[in-house]
N, C-alpha and C positions, 0 to 999 in steps of 0.2 A: 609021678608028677608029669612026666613026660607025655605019658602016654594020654592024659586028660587034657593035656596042652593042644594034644593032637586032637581029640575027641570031638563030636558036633557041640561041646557044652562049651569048648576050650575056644581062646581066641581068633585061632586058624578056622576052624571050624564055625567060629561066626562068619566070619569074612567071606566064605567057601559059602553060605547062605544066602549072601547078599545077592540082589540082582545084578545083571552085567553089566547095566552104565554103574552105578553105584560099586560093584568092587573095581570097574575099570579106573574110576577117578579118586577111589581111596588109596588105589594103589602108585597112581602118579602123583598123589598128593604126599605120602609116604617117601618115594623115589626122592621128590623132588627139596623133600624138605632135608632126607636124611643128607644129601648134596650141599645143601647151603651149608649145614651143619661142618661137615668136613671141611669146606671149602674156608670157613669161619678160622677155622682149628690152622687153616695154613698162613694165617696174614701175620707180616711180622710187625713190629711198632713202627719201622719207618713206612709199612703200607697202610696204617691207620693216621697218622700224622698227614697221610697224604689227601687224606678224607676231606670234604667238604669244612674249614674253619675246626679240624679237629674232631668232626662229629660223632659223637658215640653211637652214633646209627653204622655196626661195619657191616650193614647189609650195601650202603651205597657202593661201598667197593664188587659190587656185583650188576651194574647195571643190565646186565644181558641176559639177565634172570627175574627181577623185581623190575618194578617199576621206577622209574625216579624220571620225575617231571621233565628236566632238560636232556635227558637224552632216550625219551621215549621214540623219538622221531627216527631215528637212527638204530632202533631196537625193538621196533612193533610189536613181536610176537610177544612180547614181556606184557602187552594188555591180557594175554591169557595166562600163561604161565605163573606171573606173580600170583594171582588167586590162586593156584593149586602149589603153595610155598609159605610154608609157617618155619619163620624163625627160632622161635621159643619151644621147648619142649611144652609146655603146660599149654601152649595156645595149640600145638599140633593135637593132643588127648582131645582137649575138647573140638575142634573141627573135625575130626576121627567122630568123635561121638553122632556129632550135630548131623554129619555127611551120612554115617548109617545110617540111624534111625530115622530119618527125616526121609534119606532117599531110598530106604526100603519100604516106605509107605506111600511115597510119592510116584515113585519108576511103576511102581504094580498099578496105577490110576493112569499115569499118563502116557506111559508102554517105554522102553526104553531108549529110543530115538529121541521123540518128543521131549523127556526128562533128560538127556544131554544138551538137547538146544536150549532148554530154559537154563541149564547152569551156564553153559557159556556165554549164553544170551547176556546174564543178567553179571557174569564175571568181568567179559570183556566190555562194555558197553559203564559198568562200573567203574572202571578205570581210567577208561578213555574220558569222563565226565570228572574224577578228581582231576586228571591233568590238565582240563580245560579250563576247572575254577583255578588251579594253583598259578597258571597262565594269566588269570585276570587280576590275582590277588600280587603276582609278581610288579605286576604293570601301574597298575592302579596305587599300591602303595611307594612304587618306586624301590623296590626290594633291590638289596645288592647281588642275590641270588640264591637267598635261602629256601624260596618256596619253588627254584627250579631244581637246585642242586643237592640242599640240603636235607630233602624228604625225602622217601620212597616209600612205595605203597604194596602189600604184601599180605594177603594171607585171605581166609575165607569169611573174614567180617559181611562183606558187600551178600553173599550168597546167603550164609545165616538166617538176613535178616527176609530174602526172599523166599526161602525155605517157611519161614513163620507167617508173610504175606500166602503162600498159598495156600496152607494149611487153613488160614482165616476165611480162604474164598471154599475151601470143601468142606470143614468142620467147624464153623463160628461159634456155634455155643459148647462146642467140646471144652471139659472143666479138667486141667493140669494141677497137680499140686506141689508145690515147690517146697523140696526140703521134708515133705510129711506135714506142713501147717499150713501154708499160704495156698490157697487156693483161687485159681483165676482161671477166665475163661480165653480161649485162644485169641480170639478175635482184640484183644488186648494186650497180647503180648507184643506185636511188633511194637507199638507208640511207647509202649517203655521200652523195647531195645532202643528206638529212634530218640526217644528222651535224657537218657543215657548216654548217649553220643553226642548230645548236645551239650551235656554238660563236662564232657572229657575234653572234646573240641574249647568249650570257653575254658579252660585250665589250662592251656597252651597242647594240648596229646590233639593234633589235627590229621596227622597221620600216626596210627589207622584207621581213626575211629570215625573218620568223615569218610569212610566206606558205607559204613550203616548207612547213612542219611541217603545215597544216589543208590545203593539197594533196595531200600524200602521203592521209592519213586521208578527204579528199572524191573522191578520184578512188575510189580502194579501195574505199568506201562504193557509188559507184556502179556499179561494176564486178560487184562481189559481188553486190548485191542488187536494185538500179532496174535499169540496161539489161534489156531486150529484146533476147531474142537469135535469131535468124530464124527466120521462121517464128510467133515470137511465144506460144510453146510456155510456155517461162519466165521467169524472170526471174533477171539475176545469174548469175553462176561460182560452183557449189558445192560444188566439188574444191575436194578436202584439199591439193593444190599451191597453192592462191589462198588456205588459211584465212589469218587475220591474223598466226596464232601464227608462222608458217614466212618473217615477214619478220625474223627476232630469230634470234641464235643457237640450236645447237641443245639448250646445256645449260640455257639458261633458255625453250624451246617449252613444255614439260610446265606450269612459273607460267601464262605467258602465256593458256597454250589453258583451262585452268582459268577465267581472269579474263574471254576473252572469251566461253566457252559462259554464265556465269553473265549477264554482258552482252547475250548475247542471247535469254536465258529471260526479263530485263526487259523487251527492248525489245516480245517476243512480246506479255508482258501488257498493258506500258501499248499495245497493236496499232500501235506503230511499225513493227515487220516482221510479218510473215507466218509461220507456223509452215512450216517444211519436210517436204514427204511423205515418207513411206517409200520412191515411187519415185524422189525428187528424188535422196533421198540413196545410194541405191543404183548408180545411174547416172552420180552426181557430177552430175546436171544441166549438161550440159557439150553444149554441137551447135555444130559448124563454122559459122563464119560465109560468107556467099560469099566465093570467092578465098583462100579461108586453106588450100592443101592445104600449102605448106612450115611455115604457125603450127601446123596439126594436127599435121604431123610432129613438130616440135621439143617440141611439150607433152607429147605421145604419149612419146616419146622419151626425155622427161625423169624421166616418170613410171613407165617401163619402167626405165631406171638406178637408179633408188630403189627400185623395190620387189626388183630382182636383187640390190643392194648387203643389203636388207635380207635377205632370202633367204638368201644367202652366209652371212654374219652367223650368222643361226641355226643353219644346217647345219654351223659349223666348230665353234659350242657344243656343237652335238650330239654328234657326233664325239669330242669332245674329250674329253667327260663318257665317252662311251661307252667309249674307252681307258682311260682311268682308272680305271674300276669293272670292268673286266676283266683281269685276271690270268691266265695260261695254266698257270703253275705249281699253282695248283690247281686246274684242272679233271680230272677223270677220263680211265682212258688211252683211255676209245670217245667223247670230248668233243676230246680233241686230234689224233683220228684224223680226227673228219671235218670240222675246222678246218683238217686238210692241204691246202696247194692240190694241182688236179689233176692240176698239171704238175712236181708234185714226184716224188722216188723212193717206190716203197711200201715197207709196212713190211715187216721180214724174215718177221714171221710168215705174209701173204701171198705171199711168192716160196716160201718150203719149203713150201706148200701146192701152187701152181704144179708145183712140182718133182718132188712127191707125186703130182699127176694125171698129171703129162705120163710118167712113170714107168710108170703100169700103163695106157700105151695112148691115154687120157682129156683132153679140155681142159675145163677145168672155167672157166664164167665168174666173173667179176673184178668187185669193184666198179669197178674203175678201170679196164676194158676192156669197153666196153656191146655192142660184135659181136662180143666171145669165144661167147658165147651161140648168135649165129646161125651160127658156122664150128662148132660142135659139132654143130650141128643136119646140117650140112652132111657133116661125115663121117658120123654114123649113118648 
């Protein structure tokens, strides 16, 4: 049993597999969770009673590790740290899982540099954004200090959901099966992770699940516009398949894409983004990354089915209007003649013509016989 433990099929032996940001940060993710753990194991009830109102959250007796809203300021580094720290043994399995697989397919696309700045990009920048709502939600409702004191925010929810955002921008029509029955396509899964959250957050669960919601939005954020993309040409995905509007249904796109171009005419001026070129946008600013020939296929792919769907689309309107506004009954009888198909019978008044030639000798050519012409020439 041992020795299979140790094996490439065994656990170790996964891990030993993974690339170097991905076992670096499953390894500090492991480190840091197995710490709280222990650290959990040492508090005694007068150090829980000393908690925030009693709070059965005894992560807050750790501020210098998690996050907690009122004394992030005085504990910075906990904007990163917290995300690589799962409390719960069950939530640690799955953010183990989620951090392999996701960033063994992800590090190999985007090199392994690159794949550690998007996880902490999207970790710390995650956090930093819950603390600032729980800041507004403190103020705003006149809070005694629950939403300073009484939260802390922990674990790899925020990343998760950015893991599923990038996966939607290289492989959108890739089909996942859930459980062996459910079937769905990637591109779908974040807005039910994000759905999900919404409904955890209205049940009072605000921390951790309003991770999700500033994941989905920071992962996206840097996808779109920060990454670098090889070569180092641009910056961001600026295909209309990656706009913001096109994560929302499609009868509410047309609000959306409104609210965000105005969004980004702001950000242009206060020079939080960068104004887009004419060749940016002509191009979709879009170049393969190494090793992406099946992500270029699938985008490609994706983008060819939408724009034929739309196509179709147009062409059956056309048509349709066209029939519509045509009536054969009245058109003129030299308008329904050459509306005949070719392979119809012709009309009698061209066979008694026929009849007429062939009579005195003569073949006379035919509209509807184009080498009558040349076997006339033939007899002469």
């Amino acid at each position: 049993m041992s020795g299979r433990f140790l094996t490439s099929s065994g656990p170790i032996g996964f891990v030993l597999q993974l690339p170097t940001g991905t076992r670096i940060l499953s390894t500090v993710l492991i480190g840091l969770s197995i710490l709280i753990q222990i650290l959990r194991f040492t508090l005694s009830p007068v150090d829980l009673k000393t908690l925030f109102r009693g709070n059965s959250d005894d992560s807050l007796a750790f501020p210098w590790l998690v996050v907690v809203p009122g004394s992030v300021i005085w504990n910075p580094w906990t904007v990163l740290t917290a995300g690589l720290c799962e409390v719960g043994v069950i939530e640690l399995i799955f953010s183990l899982l989620a951090l392999s697989l996701c960033g063994r397919y992800l590090e190999r696309i985007y090199g392994t540099i690159e794949f550690v700045k998007f996880c902490l990009f999207t970790i710390g920048l995650s956090n930093v954004l819950s603390v600032f709502f729980n800041v507004i939600e403190h103020y705003a409702l006149r809070d005694s200090g629950l939403y300073l004191y009484g939260m802390s925010y922990h674990g790899l929810m925020g990343l998760q959901t950015g893991f599923l955002v990038a996966l939607t921008q290289l492989i959108p029509e890739h089909q996942v099966q859930l459980f062996g029955v459910i079937k769905i396509r990637v591109k779908n899964l974040p807005m039910l992770y994000v759905g999900f959250s919404n409904v955890m957050c209205l049940l009072g669960y605000q921390s951790p699940f309003f991770l999700i919601q500033v994941g989905w939005l920071v992962s996206w954020y840097y996808l779109r516009f920060v990454k670098w993309n090889d070569g180092g040409d641009f910056r961001g995905d600026r295909s209309e398949t990656f706009a913001f509007a096109m994560w929302f249904p499609s009868f509410i796109q047309p609000i959306i894409r409104k609210i965000s171009d105005i969004a980004f005419t702001v950000a242009v001026k206060l020079r939080l983004l960068k104004q887009w070129t004419p060749v940016d946008l002509e191009s979709g600013a879009y170049a393969p990354l190494p090793g992406t020939a099946r992500a270029e296929a699938e985008r490609r792919r994706a983008m060819a089915l939408k724009a034929l769907d739309q196509r179709l689309a147009s062409n059956k309107t056309t048509v349709t209007a066209a029939e519509s506004s045509i009536n054969v009954s009245d058109l003129p009888p030299s308008s329904t003649a050459t509306l005949t198909s070719p392979i119809s019978r012709p009309s009698a008044g061209l066979l008694s013509s026929e009849n007429q030639s062939n009579s005195n000798g003569m073949q006379t050519s035919s509209p509807l016989d184009p080498g009558s012409e040349i076997n006339s020439k033939e007899k002469t």
